[in-house]
C-alpha positions as CSV (number, residue, x, y, z in Angstrom):
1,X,-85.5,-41.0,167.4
2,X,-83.9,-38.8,165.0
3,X,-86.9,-37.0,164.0
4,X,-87.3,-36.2,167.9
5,X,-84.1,-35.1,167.7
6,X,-84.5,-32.8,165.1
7,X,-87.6,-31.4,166.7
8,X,-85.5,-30.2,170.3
9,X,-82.6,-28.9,168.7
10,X,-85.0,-27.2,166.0
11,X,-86.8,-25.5,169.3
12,X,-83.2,-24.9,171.0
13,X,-82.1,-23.1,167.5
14,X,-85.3,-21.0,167.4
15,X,-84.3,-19.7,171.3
16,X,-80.9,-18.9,170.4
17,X,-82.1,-16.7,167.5
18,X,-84.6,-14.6,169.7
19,X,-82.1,-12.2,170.3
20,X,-80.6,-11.9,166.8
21,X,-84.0,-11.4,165.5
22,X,-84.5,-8.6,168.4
23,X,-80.9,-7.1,166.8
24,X,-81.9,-7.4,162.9
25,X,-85.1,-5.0,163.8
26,X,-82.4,-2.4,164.4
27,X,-81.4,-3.2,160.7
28,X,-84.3,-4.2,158.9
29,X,-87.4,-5.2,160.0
30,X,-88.6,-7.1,157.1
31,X,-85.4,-9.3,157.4
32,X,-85.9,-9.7,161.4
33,X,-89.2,-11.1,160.0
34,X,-87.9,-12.9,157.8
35,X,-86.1,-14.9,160.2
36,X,-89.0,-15.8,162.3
37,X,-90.9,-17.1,159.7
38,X,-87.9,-19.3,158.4
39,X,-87.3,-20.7,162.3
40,X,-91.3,-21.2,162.9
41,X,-91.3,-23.2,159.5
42,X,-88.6,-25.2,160.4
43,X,-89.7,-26.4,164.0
44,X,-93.2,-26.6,162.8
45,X,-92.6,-28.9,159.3
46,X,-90.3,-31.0,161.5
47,X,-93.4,-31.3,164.2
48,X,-95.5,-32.2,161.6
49,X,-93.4,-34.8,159.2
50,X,-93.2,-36.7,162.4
51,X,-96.9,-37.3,162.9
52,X,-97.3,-38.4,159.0
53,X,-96.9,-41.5,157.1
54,X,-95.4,-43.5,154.1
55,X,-93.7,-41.2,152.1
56,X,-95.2,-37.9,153.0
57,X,-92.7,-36.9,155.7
58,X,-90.1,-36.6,153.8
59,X,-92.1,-33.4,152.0
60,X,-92.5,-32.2,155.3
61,X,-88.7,-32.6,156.3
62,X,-87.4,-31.1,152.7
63,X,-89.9,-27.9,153.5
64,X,-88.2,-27.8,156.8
65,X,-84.4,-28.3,155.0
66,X,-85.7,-25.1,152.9
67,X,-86.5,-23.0,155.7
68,X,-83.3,-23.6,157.5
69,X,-81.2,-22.7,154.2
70,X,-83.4,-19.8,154.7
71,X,-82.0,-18.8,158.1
72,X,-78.5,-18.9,156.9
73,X,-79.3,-16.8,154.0
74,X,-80.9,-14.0,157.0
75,X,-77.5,-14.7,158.6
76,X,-74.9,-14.7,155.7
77,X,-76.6,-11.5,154.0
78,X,-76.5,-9.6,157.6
79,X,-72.9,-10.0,157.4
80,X,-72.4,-9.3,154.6
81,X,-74.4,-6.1,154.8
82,X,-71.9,-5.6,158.1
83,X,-74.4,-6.6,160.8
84,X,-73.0,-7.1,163.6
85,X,-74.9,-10.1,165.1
86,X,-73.6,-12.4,167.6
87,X,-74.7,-15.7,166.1
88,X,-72.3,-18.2,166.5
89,X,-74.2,-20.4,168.9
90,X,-77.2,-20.1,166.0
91,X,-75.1,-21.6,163.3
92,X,-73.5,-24.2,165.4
93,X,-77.0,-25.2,166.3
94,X,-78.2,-24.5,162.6
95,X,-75.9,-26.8,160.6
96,X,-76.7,-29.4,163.2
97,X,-80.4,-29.2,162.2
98,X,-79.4,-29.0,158.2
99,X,-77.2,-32.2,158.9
100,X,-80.4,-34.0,160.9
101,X,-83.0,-33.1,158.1
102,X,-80.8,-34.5,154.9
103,X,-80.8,-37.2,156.9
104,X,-84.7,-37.0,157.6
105,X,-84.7,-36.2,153.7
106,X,-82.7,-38.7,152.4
107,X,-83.9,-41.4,154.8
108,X,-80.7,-42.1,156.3
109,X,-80.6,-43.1,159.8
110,X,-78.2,-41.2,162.0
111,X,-76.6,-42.5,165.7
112,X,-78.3,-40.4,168.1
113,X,-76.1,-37.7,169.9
């Protein structure tokens, strides 16, 4: 359950960062790619640590964990830079997905939401 979770609200994060990432390519391309790379990893490695076995999902769920540190590092260096993005739905919907893959990591079981 929680893996499927993960999975729909990694999708929803992905669709509320199609504008930002339409925004950074005022900026900087390269970080506007950046981005989509990080959020097609993340919804991806979830997809895929769901359909494997034993231990192995975990790898797949720490990759994904990785990427989505990724997409706040695009975010928090954009602001930083004095970007002006408007990416508080993406966050919100970000640290929900870093919350639901330490879990997936860590193999703790979480109530569904």
């Amino acid at each position: 359950m929680q893996t499927f979770v993960a999975y729909t609200n990694a999708l929803e994060l992905a669709r509320s960062l199609v504008p930002i990432i339409a925004a950074l390519k005022k900026h900087s391309a390269e970080q506007a790619d950046q981005l989509e790379r990080a959020v097609s990893s993340v919804v991806l490695n979830v997809a895929e640590g769901a359909r494997r076995q034993g231990k192995d999902p975990r790898r797949f769920y720490a990759f994904a964990n990785g990427s989505a540190s990724e997409i706040r590092a695009v975010l928090d260096l954009a602001q930083a830079l004095g970007w002006s993005l408007d990416d508080a739905r993406a966050r919100q919907l970000l640290d929900r997905e870093l919350g639901l893959l330490w879990g997936l990591v860590h193999g703790k079981r979480m109530a569904p939401r």
